[in-house]
N, C-alpha and C positions, 0 to 999 in steps of 0.2 A: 725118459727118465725112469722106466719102471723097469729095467736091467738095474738100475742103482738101488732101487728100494728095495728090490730082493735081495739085498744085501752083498752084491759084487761091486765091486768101488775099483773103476778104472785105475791103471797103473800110471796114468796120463794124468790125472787130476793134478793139481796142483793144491798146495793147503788151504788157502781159501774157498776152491770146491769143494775142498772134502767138509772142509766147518759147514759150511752153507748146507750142504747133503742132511749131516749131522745133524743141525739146528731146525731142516723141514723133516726127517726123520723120526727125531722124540719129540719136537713139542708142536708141528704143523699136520703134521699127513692124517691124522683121524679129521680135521679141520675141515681138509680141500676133498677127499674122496670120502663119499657119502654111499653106502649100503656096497660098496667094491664099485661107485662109479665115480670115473676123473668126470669134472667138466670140460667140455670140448674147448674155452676159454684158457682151462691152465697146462703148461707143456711143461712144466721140470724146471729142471736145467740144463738152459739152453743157452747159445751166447746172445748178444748181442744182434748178427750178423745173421745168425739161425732165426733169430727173430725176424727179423727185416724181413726177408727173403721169403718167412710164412706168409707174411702181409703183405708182401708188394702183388702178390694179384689179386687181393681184397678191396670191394669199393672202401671210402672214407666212412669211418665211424668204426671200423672193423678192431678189437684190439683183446690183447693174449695178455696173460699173468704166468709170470718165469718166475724161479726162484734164482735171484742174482748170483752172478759166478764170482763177481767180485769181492761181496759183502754178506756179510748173513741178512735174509732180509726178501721180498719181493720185488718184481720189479715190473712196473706196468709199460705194454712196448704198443701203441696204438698209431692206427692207418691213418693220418692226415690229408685233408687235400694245401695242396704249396701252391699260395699267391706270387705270381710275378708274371 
């Protein structure tokens, strides 16, 4: 995500990434990066799938903060362990 904060906004985006961009931008990014450091916990904007894929070799309990590509807004993507 940090290609995007420096101000290059992919041609690929679609308009609800670029709102989403937009809205952690001006009113989130002093919030999440503290003294110029990210937490190791939050990735950008990432999909869904990007998510996944961070965690699936994570034990259970393991979980990431994305800023949604869908919606303006957060989105919390955590490792579960699946009963069955």
């Amino acid at each position: 995500f940090l290609h995007m904060i420096e101000g290059v906004v992919s041609p690929v985006m679609d308009w609800s990434q670029r709102a989403a961009l937009l809205w952690f931008t001006q009113s989130q990014l002093q919030s999440v990066i503290s003294n110029g450091i990210v937490p190791d916990w939050f990735h950008g904007i990432i999909s869904r799938k990007a998510a996944e894929e961070l965690l699936m070799t994570k034990p259970p309990g393991f979980f990431l903060i994305r800023v949604s590509e869908s919606r303006v807004g957060f989105t919390l993507s955590y490792r579960c362990v699946f009963a069955g």
